[in-house]
N, C-alpha and C positions, 0 to 999 in steps of 0.2 A: 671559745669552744665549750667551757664548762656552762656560761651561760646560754649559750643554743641547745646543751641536751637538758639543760633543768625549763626549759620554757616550753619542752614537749610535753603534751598530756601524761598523765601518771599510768594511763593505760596503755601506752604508746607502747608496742616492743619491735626489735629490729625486725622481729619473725615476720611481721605484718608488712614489709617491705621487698621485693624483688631481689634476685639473689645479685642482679648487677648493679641495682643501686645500695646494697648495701656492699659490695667492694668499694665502689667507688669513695664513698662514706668512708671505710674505716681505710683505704688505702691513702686517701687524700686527709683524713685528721692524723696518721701517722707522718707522711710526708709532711704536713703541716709544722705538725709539734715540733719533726724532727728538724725539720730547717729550722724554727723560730728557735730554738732553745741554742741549735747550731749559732745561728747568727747572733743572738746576744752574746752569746760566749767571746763570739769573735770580734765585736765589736768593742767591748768592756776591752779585750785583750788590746785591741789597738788603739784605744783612751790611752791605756796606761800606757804602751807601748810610744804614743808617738809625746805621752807628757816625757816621758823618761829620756826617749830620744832629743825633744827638744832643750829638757833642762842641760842633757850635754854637750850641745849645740851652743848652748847662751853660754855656759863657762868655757869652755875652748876658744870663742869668737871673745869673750870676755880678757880672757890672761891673753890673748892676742893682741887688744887693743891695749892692756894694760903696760905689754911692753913696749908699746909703741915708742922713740925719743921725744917724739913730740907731746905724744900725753906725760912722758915723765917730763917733762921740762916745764908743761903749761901748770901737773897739776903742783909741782914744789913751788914756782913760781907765783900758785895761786892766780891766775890769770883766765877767770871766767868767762872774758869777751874772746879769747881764741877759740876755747874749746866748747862755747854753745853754735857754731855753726859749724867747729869740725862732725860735734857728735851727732848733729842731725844729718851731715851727709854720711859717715859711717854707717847708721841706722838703715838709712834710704840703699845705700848700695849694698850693704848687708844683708838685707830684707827682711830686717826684724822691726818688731814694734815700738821699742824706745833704747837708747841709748844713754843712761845715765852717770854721772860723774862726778863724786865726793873726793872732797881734801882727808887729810889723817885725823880729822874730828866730827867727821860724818855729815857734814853740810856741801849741799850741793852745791857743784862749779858749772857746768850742763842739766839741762831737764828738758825734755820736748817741748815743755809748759814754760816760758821761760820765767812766770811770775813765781815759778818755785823754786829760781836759784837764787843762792843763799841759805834756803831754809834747813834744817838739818832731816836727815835720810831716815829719823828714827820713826817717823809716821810711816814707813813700809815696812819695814823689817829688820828694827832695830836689835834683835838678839841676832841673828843673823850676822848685819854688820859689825858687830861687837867683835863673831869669829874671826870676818875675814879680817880687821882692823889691829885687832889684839892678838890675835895668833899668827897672821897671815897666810891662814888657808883657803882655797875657793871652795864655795858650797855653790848647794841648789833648793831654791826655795820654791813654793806654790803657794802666796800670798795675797791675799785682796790689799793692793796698794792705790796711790792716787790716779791711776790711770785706769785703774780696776785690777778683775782679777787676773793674774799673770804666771808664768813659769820663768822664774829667773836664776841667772850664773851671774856670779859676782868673784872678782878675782880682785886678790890686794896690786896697789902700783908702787913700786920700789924704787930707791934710788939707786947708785952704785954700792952703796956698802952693804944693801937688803933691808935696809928698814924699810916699812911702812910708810910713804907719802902720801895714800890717797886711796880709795877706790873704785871699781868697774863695774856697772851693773847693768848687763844685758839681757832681755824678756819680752819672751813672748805672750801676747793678750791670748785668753783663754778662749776665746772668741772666734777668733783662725785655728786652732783646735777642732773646736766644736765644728766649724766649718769642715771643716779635710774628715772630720768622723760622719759629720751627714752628707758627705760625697760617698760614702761607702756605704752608707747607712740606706743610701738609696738604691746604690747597686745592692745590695744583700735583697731587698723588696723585690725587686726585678728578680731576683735569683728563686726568691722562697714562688713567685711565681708560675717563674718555667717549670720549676719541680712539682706545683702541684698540678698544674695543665700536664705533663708528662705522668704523673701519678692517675689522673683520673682515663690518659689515651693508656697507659698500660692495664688499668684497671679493665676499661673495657674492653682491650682484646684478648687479656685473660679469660674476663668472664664468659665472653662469646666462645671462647676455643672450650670451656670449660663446662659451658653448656651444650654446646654441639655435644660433647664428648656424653654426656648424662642425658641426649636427648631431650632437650628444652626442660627439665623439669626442675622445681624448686628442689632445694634438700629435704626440706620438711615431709614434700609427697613422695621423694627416695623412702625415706625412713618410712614412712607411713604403707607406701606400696611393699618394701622389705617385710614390716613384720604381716602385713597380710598374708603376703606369698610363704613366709613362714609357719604362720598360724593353717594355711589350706596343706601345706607337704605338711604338717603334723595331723590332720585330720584324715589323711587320704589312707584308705587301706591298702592300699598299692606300697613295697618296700620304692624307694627313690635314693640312688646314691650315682653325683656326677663329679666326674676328676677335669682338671684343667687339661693345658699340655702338655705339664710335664707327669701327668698321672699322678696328682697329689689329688687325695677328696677336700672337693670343695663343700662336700653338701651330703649329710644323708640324714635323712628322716626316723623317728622313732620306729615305724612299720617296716624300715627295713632292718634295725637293730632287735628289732624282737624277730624275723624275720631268720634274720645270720646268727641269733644268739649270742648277741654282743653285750657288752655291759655300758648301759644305757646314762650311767655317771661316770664315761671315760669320754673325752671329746675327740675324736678322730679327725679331723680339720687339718688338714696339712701333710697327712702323714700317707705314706705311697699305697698306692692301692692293693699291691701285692703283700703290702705289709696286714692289712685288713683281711683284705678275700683272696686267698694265695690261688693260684690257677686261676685267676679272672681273664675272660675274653675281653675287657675294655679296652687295653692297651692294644689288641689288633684289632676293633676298629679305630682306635686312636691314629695307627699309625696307613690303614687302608680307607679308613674314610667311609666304608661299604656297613650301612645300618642293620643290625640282624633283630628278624623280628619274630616272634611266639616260638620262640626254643626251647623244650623241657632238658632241663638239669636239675639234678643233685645236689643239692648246699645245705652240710649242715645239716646234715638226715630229714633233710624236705624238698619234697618232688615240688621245684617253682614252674611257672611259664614265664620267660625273660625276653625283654626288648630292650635293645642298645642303639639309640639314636645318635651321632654325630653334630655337635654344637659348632658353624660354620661362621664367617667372620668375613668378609671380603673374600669370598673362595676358600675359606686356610680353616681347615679344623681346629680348633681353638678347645675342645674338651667332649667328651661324652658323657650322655647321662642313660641312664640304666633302672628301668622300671621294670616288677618284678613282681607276681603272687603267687600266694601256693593255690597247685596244681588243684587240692580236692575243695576249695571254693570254685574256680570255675567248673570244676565238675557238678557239684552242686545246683548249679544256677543252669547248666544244660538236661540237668533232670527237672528242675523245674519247668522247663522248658518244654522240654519231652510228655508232662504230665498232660500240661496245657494243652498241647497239640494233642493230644490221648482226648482228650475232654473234651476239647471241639470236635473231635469225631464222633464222639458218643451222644453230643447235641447234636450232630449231624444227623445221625442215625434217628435218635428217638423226634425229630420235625419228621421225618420220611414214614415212622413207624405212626405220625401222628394224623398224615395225611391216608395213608392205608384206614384207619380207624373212621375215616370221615365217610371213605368210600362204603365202609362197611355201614356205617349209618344208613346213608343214601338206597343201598340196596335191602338193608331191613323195613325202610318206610317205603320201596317200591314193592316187594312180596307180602304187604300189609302185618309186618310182625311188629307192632308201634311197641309193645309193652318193653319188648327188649332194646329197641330202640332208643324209647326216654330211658332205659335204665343204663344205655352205654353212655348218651349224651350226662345224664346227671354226673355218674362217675369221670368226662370228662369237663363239667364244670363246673367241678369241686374247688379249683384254684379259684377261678372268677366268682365264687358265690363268696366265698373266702375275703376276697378283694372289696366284690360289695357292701360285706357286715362290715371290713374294716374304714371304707369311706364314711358308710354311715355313722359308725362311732366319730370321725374323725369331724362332722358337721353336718349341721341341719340343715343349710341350705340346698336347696333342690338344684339351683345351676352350677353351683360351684361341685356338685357332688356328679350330675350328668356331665360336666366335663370333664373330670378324674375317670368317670366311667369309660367315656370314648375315647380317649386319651391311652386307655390299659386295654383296649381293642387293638387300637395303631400300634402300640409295643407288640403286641402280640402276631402284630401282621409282617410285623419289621424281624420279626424273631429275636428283639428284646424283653427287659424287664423293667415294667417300672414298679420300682418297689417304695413305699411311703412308710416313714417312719413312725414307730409305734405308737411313737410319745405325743403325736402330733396331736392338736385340736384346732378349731377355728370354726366356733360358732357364734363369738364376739364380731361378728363384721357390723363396722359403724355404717349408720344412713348415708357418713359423707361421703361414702365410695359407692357410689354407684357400681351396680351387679357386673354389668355387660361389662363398664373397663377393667371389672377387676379379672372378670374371666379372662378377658383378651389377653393381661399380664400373665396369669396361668399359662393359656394355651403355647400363646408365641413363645415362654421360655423354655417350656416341653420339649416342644416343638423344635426349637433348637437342639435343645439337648441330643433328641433323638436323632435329629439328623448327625451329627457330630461325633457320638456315640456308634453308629451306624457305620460309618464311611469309615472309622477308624478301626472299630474293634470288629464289624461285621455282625451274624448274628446269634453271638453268646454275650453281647455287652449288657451293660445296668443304669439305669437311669435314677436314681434316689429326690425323694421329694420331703420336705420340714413344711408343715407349717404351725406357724403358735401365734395365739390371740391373747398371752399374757403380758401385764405390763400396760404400759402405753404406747406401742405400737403393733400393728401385723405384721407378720415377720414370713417374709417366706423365701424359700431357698431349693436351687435345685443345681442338683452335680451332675456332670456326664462324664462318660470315662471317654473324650477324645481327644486329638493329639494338642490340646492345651491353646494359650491365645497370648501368643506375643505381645511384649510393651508395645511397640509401633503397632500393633492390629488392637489394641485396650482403648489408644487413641483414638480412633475414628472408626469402633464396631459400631457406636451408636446413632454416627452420617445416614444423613436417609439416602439409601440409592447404594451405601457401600457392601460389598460383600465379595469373598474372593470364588463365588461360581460363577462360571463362563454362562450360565441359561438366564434366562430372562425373569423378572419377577423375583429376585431376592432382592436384598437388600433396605425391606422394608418393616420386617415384626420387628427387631431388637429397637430400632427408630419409636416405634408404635410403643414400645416397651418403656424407654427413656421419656419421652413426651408425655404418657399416662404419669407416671411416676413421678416426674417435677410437676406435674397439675397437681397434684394428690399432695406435694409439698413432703413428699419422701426424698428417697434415698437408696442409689441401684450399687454394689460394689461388684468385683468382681477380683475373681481369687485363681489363678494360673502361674504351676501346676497343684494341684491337689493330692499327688499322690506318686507314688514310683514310676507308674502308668499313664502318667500325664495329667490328663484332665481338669476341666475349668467348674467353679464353684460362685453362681451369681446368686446375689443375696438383694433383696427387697425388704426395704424397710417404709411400711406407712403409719403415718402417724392417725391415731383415732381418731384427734380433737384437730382435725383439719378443717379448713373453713369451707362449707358445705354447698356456700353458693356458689360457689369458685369452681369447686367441682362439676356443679350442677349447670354450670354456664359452659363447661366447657365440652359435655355432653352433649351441648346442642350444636357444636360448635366443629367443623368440618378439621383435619390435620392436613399439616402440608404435605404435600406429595398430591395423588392421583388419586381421586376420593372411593374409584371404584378398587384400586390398591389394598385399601384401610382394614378389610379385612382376612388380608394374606397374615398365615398364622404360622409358615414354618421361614426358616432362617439360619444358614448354617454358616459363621466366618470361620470354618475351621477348614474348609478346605481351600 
């Protein structure tokens, strides 16, 4: 075991492994350990156990044969030829491994071996035979004798008076030991087995009940999804405070400790709700079930608006949670509201006051009064003369600038604003972008903008425009304020043919836009939302030192799609 965790890489950790295989892992190296350390113990126990048992065995069977009349008689007798075929059937019917038999001077009268009788018995276990001989006590030995090594009982053979005539020495070979311990030794294998096949089917239907129960999820993305969801209820202005069943808080957030004017280094976790917010309605939905929702109350000398949702479980209320802010923030945010609304009637107003004004135009140049005429129109194309000086500061070229121009006419038709940023310049444009695709990049992103801005805000929205020629790239950027652009619509805004309007003929500038753009060996992002308000922010990036025949080939060079298409210049994926 210790050698299979050192042979795993050093950067190997269990974390990197599924939550079922590493039960199984640590349930089946516990079960492991625990059987093998089990079963050595129990094995070792029954070494000793069945030497101990047998050396008492071999002395019992030994003073048994010792008092036999016939071994007392053969062995005073000294009469070797009787008792080398008694002691081998003794042996054989006894079912021990040798049967041995000394005179009162330790030479053998019997031996299995029969070229060893005669010889004296001190080649096995001569101190031994000295006890039983000279004292006449029986012992028990574990010697490596001539037959090998053995566990033997030797008992003294006596006459009638109790001396000492001879002795007995019965033993078992170590060998039938060994044998009867790797009989068990085999069952224990078998055993450490089934325990660990039973350790890894518990493991896994632990794990499965235990994952069901966590919703398939490792621990690591528990912990990891916990402190998120804790990190978002500390961020949230919203106060948040949820009790289980038995109306203990499980959960409340800083915004709502500041909120009830609690003291924000005392932990409240566990402890009953009434204990915290005495008169709280959570306990009656707790117990009704029935969610109450935008209730103004009193807590704590602050006017809240409160909602108490019901946390449900198989049908069964399992807790409520209780979100809460003070009253004069949402008030706040309905005057905002209200201003807004105020403001789009007043641009309502002044279009209507501005269309009156045209009329009046119209009817000064029908009664031939021109002078007051140009003097109304100048005074109303003070903003656009405005716009004009600031194009021309913004760049020398004549196309790029008559598109800005017609561009802030559409706004103006739309009842938008496109307004360009102060800072802008761009009169560095390289040879290797050719005019027309750069304008087309222009247009089509406008163009978008506008519509998007349009459908969502109506006509008090803004359309903002960057561009810069510093550095090594043109960089150019444009925001709209509409209702933004989903990760699944970022994917496939720039499909030729996609768009989510029902009419025909979209689907094709943002295409136009992407395609110019990798020719050009740029770079298109795009940034949603942008703002409280929503809104997408696409950004273009071209490089100067781009390869210029590339470009220039590809100018000549038709796009895909419908070629009479190529110069559709609006595109809106926002509705």
């Amino acid at each position: 075991m210790v050698s299979f965790f050192r042979a795993l890489p050093r950067h190997f950790s269990l974390r990197q492994l599924r939550f079922k295989t590493r039960m199984i892992m640590i349930l089946g190296a516990i079960t492991l350990i625990q059987t093998v350390g089990l079963g050595y113990f129990a094995l070792h126990y029954l070494d000793q156990a069945l030497n101990e048992q047998m050396g008492r065995q071999a002395v019992q069977l030994a003073q048994t044969i010792a008092h036999m009349p016939l071994i007392r008689e053969a062995v005073a007798g000294g009469e070797p030829d009787q008792l080398q075929p008694f002691s081998l059937e003794l042996a054989d019917v006894a079912k021990v491994s040798f049967v041995v038999i000394g005179d009162q001077h330790g030479i053998r009268l019997a031996h299995p071996n029969a070229a060893k009788v005669g010889h004296p018995m001190w080649d096995d276990d001569g101190e031994t035979d000295d006890l039983v001989l000279q004292q006449g006590q029986p012992s028990v030995s574990r010697v490596e004798g001539s037959l090998g090594l053995s566990v033997r009982g030797k008992a003294p053979v006596k006459n009638v008076q109790g001396q000492v005539t001879g002795i007995v020495s019965v033993g078992y070979l170590l060998d039938t030991v060994h044998q009867t311990v790797q009989t068990y030794q085999s069952s224990m294998f078998v055993a450490i087995g089934l325990f660990f096949i039973f350790s890894v089917l518990t493991a896994l239907g632990f794990s499965h009940h235990f994952k069901k129960a966590i919703f398939h999820l490792e621990p690591e993305q528990i912990g990891r999804m916990f402190h998120e969801q804790k990190i978002i209820l500390e961020t949230m202005r919203e106060g948040i405070v949820a009790v289980n069943q038995k109306g203990e808080v499980s959960l409340i957030n800083s915004a709502a400790l500041r909120a009830l004017q609690l003291d924000e280094n005392v932990s409240y976790q566990g402890r009953h709700i009434l204990d915290v917010i005495p008169h709280s309605e959570m306990l009656d939905v707790l117990q009704s079930g029935e969610p109450h929702y935008d209730e103004e109350i009193w807590l704590a000398d602050h006017h809240l608006i409160v909602n108490r949702i019901p946390l449900r479980q198989n049908g069964q209320v399992m807790g409520v949670v209780s979100s809460f802010r003070l009253k004069n923030e949402v008030d706040l945010v309905s005057r905002k509201l209200t201003r807004i609304r105020q403001y789009a009637e007043t641009l309502r107003s002044q279009s209507h006051e501005y269309n009156n004004k045209l009329n009046t135009i119209a009817g000064l140049i029908q009664i031939q009064s021109y002078d007051k005429a140009l003097a109304l129109i100048g005074h109303e194309t003070q903003l656009h003369q405005s716009f004009i000086h600031q194009v021309m500061a913004l760049t020398d070229d004549k196309m790029l600038a008559g598109c800005l121009l017609g561009k802030f006419n559409r706004a103006r038709e739309l009842g938008l604003r496109l307004v360009i940023d102060p800072d802008s310049q761009c009169h560095d444009i390289p040879a290797a972008i050719p005019r027309g695709q750069l304008i087309s990049i222009v247009s089509n992103l406008i163009d978008n903008a506008f519509e998007a801005t349009f459908h969502h805000r109506g006509e008090q929205g803004e359309v903002r425009l960057s561009m810069t020629d510093l550095g090594h790239e043109l960089i150019l950027e444009v925001e709209d304020e509409g209702p933004g652009i989903s990760d699944s619509q970022q994917q496939r805004i720039f499909d030729h043919g996609y768009t989510t309007k029902h009419q025909p003929g979209h689907g094709i500038g943002l295409h136009l836009v992407k395609t110019l753009v990798t020719r050009f060996q740029g770079l298109i992002t795009i940034e949603s939302p942008v703002g409280d308000g929503q809104g997408s922010r696409f950004t273009v990036y071209l490089p100067k030192d781009g390869d210029e025949s590339t470009c220039h080939d590809f100018a000549e060079k038709p796009l895909s799609g419908n070629p009479r298409q190529q110069n559709t210049s609006r595109e809106n994926p926002h509705d």
